[in-house]
Backbone as numpy.savetxt, mean C-alpha at the origin, in Angstrom:
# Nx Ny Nz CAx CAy CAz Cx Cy Cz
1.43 37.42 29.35 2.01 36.12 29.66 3.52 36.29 29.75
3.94 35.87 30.87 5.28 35.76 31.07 6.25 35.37 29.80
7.76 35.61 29.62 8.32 35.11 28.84 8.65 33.44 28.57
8.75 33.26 29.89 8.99 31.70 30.65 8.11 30.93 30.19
6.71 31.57 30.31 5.74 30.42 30.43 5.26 30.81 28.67
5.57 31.23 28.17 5.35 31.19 26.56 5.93 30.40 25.88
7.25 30.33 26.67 8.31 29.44 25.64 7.95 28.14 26.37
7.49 27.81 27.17 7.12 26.59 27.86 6.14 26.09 26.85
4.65 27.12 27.00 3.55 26.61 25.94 4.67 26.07 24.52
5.23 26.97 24.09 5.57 26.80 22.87 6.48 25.48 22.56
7.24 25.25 23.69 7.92 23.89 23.48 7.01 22.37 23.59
5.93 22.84 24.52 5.14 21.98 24.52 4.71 21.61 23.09
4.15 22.97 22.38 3.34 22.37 21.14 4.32 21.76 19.93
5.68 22.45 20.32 6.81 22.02 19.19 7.00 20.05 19.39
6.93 19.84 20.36 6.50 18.43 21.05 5.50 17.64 20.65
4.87 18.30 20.83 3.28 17.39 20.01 3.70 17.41 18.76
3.86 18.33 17.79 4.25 18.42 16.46 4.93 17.51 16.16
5.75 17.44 16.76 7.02 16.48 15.97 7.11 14.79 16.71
6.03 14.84 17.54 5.47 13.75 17.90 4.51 12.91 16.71
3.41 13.92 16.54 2.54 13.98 15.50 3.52 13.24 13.84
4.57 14.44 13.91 5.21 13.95 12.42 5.76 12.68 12.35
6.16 12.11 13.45 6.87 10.94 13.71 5.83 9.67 12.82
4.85 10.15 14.20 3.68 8.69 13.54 3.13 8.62 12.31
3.44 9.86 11.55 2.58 10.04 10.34 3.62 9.23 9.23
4.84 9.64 9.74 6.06 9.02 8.64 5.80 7.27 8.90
5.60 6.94 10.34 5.60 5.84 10.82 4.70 4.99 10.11
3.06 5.77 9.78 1.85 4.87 9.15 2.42 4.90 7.52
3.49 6.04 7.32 3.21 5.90 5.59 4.63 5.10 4.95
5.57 4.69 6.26 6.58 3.14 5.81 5.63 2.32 5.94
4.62 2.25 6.84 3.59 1.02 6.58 3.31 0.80 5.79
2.15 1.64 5.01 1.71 1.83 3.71 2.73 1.62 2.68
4.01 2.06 2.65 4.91 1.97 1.83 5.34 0.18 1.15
5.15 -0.13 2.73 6.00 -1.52 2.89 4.65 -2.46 2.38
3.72 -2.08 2.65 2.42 -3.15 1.93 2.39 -2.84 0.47
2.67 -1.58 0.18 2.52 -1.45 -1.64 3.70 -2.53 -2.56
4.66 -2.26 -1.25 6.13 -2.99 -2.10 5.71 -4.28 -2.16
5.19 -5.02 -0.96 4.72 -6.29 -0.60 3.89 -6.73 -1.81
2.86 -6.02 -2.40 1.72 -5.87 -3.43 2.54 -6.04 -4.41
2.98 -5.15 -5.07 3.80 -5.38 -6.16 4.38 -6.39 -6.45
5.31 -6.70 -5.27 6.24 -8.27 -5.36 4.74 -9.16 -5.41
4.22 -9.45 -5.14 2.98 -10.59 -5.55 2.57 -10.40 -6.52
2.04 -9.01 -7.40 1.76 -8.96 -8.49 2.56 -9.34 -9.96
3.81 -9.41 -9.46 4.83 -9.19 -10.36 4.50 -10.91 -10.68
5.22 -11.94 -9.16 5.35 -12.90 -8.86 4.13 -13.79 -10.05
2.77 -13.14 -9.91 1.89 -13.51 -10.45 2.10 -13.50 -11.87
2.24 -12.71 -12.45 2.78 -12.24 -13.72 3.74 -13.19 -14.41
4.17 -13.32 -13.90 5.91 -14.66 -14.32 5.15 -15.50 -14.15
4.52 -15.99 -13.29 3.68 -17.25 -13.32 2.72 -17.47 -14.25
1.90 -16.68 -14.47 0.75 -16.64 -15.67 1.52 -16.86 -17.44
2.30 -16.10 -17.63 3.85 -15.98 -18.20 4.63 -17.39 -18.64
4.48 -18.11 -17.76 5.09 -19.25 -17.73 4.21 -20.66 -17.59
2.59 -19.79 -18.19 1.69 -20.92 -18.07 0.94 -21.88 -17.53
1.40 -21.18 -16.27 0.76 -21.55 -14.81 -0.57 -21.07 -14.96
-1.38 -22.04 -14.79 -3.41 -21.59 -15.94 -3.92 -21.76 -14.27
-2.94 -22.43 -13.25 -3.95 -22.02 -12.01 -3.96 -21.08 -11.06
-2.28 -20.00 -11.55 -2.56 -18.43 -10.65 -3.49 -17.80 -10.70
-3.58 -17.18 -9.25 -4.71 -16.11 -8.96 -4.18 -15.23 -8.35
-4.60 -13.78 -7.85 -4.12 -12.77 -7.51 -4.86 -12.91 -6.02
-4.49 -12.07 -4.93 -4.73 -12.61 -3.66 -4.54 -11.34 -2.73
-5.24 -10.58 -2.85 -4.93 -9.23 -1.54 -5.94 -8.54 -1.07
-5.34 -8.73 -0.13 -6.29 -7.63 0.97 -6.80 -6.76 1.06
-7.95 -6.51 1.54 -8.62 -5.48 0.66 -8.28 -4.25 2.27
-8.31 -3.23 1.72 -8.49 -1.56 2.32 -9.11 -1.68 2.68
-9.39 -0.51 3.77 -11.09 0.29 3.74 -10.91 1.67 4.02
-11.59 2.29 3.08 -10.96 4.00 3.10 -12.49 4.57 3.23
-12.90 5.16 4.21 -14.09 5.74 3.97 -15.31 4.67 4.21
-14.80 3.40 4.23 -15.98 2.47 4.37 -16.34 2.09 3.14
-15.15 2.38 2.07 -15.50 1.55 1.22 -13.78 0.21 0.71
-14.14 -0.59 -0.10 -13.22 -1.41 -0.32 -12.43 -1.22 -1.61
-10.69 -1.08 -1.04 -9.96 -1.10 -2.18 -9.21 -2.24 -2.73
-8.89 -2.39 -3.81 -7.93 -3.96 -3.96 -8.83 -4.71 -4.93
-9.91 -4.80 -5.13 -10.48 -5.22 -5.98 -10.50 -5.09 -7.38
-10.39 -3.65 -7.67 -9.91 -3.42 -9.12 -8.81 -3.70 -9.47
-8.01 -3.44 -8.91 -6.20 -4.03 -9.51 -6.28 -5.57 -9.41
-7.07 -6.82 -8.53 -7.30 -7.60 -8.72 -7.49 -8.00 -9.06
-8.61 -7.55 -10.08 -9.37 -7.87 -10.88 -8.71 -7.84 -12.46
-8.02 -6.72 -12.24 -7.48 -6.41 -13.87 -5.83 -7.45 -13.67
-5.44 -7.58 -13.31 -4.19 -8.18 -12.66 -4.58 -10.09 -13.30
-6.20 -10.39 -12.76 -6.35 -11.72 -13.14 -6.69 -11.34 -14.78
-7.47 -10.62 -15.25 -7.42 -10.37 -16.39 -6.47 -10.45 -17.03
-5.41 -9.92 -17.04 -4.05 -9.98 -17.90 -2.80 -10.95 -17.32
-3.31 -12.32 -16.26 -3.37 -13.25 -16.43 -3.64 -13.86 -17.27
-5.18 -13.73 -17.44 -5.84 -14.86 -18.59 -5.41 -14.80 -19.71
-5.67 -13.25 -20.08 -4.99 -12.82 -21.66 -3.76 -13.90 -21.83
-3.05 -13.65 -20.48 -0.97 -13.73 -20.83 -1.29 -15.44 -21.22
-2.29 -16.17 -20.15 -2.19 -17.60 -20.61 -2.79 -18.36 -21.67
-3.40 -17.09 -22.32 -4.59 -17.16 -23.88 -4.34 -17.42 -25.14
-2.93 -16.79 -25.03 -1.66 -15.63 -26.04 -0.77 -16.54 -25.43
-0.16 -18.01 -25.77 1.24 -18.00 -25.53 2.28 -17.54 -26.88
1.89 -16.72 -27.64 3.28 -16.16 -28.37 3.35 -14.71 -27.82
3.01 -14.52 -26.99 3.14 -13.22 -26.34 4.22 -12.99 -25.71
C-alpha cells in the first residue's frame, strides 16, 4: 500500500475516533446533567419533608438499562426517609 493512501486510511479512522469520542462525552454531560437535575429534587425533597411538608413525594423518571427499570430504589428509599424525617420531628 502506497504511503499516500495509508495515511489517508489512517486519517480517516483518526476521524471516526474522535468523532466517536465527541458523542460519547456528549451522552455522558447528558447523563451528568440529569444526575445533577436528580439530586437538586432529591435534596429539594428533603428540606421539604424537613420542614414538615407530610404531602412530599419523590418523582423521577425511570431508566432503562438492559430492559430493565432504574429510579425506583432511590425512590423508594428517598420517600422512606421522608416519612422517618416527618415521624421524628426532633430530628
Amino acid at each position: 500500500m502506497p504511503c499516500s493512501l495509508w495515511r489517508a486510511d489512517r486519517a480517516e479512522e483518526i476521524a471516526e475516533l474522535k468523532q466517536r469520542e465527541a458523542e460519547m462525552q456528549r451522552r455522558e454531560a447528558g447523563r451528568q446533567q440529569y444526575l445533577d437535575a436528580g439530586v437538586q429534587h432529591l435534596s429539594q425533597v428533603l428540606v421539604q419533608a424537613a420542614k414538615g411538608d407530610r404531602t412530599v413525594r419523590t418523582q423521577m423518571a425511570l431508566t432503562q438499562k438492559n430492559g430493565k427499570a432504574h429510579g425506583c430504589v432511590v425512590q423508594g428509599k428517598v420517600t422512606t426517609i421522608a416519612i422517618t424525617i416527618q415521624r421524628s420531628p426532633g430530628l
